[in-house]
C-alpha angles and dihedrals in degrees: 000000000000086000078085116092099209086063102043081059100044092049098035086044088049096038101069092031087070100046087061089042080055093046091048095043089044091048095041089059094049082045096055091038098053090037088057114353101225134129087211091063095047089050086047098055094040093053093054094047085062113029098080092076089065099054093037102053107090078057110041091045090053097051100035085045092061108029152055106305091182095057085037085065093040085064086040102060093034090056083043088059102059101040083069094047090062084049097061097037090047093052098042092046087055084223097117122124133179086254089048077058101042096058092037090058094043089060086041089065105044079054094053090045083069099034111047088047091051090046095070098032090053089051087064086045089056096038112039105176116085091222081056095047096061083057103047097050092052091043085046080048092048082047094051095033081054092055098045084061109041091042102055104040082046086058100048098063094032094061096053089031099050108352141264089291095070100066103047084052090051090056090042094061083034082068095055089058085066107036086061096045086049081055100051096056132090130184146140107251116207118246129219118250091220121101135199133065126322090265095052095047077051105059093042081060097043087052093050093055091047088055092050108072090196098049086052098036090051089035094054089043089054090050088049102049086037090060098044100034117021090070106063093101085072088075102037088093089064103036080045090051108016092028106043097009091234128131135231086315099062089044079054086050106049094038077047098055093056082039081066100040084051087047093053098050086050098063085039091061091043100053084039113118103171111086110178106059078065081125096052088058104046088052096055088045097059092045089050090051091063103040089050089053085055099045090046092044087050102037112103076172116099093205098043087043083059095053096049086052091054089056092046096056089034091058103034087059090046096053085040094045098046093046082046100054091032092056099047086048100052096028112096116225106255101057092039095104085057099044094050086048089053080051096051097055090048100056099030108016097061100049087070094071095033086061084053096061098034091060096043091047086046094055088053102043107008142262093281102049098033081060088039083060093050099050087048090052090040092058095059078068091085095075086061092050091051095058091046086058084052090049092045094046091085093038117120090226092169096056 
């Protein structure tokens, strides 16, 4: 599959685009936090770095749905661009403040709303065989998973080595890589045969998700786990100062260490051959989440902290990765922009909310309980998980 040039420059364009992404989100927390010190105001900011994939969705599937994904990236990266830019000008000019962020993270967010939608729907444009997809998406996982794990552990010694700045000017020029790689293919995307506004296209896709018991089963457990435990990246800057005493480098180690774990599963999904037992190891995945959350909460230990980490970002990419892969394989043409989109919102939609209250209930309890909570909750999950393998078990996943 990577024998096709238009992939080796959409992943190698996208994959140095992300390791920058990871290097900017790891040095904006260690900037709020060291700007106000409080978990409120990282939950604050993350929320509104994400939010904007739940309000935006009946808009951005539409559109995305029915036209050029490849020109809808090319605004987004370009957009991209220059959000880090402000970032960099902002920190070498010693002129940024927590309301500079705030707004910053908010337009980060209705970007991403686009981008992250038209990133998945562009990967079945450029691999059109279904055999091909499942690889593509956990090559595109392996890609993602790479860069959790270089950008953050970069950053982390960037940020005590050269400054802040220096990261957000690192994922400016990252920007540039795939805007030249977006420019260099060409391709015919596939449209939608639906018509109407954004809304409308929308709601024809929102109906045909209500009427498939698997896409909604395996929708509503992404926005579960996506609530409870995508947002524990919103507390490592207090476990890596308050917890184990350490600077910017420990908060790279231990974002490094479920950078790893994701890196790891990635790998896993991509040498897999075995397609059918998808549902065994979903369900394994989503046990092994909570009980990660739990071991870290609980670790005063830095190595054992790092494991559970490990398990954390191990078992995160391999729920993402199988819904992922699950939902392009079962989801017809013409609604996939909206599916995606649906995709989107539940796994990045719902952590948003989930970093608000994770930084109000912090503030209350306390980092490690309040984690403690969220790998509990994140266990009852598995029942979920359980009726997802029994609607699966008829699905034709080979067509």
């Amino acid at each position: 599959m990577l024998r096709s040039k238009v992939c080796r420059l959409f992943f190698g364009g996208q994959a140095i685009s992300l390791m920058g992404t990871w290097m900017t989100q790891t040095a904006v927390l260690w900037l709020v936090y060291q700007l106000t010190g409080s978990s409120v105001y990282l939950g604050l900011i993350a929320f509104l770095e994400q939010i904007p994939n739940f309000f935006l969705v009946p808009i951005t599937g539409g559109i995305i749905e029915h036209g050029d994904r490849r020109k809808i990236l090319l605004i987004t990266q370009v957009l991209s661009l220059l959000h880090a830019l402000a970032l960099a000008l902002l920190v070498f000019s010693h002129t940024v403040r927590i309301e500079s962020l705030v707004l910053l993270s908010l337009v980060r967010g209705a970007i991403s709303a686009f981008d992250i939608t038209a990133r998945q729907v562009f990967i079945a444009d450029i691999v059109t065989d279904k055999p091909d997809l499942r690889s593509a998406i956990s090559i595109n996982a392996l890609i993602i998973s790479t860069a959790r794990f270089v950008g953050p552990g970069m950053a982390g010694l960037l940020i005590t080595r050269s400054g802040l700045g220096v990261c957000f000017a690192i994922d400016t020029l990252s920007y540039l890589v795939v805007i030249g790689t977006l420019l260099c293919i060409r391709i015919r995307t596939s449209r939608s045969a639906e018509t109407g506004a954004p809304w409308q296209r929308f709601r024809a896709g929102l109906g045909y998700v209500s009427s498939n018991a698997a896409l909604r089963s395996i929708l509503i457990l992404l926005a579960a786990m996506g609530f409870l435990g995508g947002s524990y990246p919103t507390l490592m800057p207090i476990f890596a100062r308050e917890t184990f005493q350490g600077s910017s480098e420990t908060l790279g180690y231990l974002l490094a260490a479920a950078g790893i774990g994701s890196l790891v599963g990635s790998i896993y999904l991509s040498w897999r051959q075995e397609k059918r037992r998808l549902d065994r190891l979903l369900l394994i995945s989503v046990m092994g989440l909570g009980l990660g959350l739990i071991g870290f909460a609980q670790s005063h230990v830095f190595g054992l902290s790092l494991l559970m980490m490990f398990v954390v970002g191990l078992c995160l990419v391999i729920q993402a990765a199988i819904c992922n892969m699950l939902l392009q394989i079962l989801v017809i043409d013409r609604h996939r922009g909206v599916v995606m989109s649906l995709f989107t919102v539940a796994y990045m939609g719902m952590t948003p909310f989930g970093n608000l209250l994770i930084g109000r209930v912090a503030a209350v309890v306390g980092a490690s309980s309040t984690l403690t909570i969220n790998g509990g909750l994140c266990l009852l999950g598995f029942a979920l998980a359980g009726k997802i393998a029994k609607e699966l078990a008829n699905a034709d996943l080979d067509a």
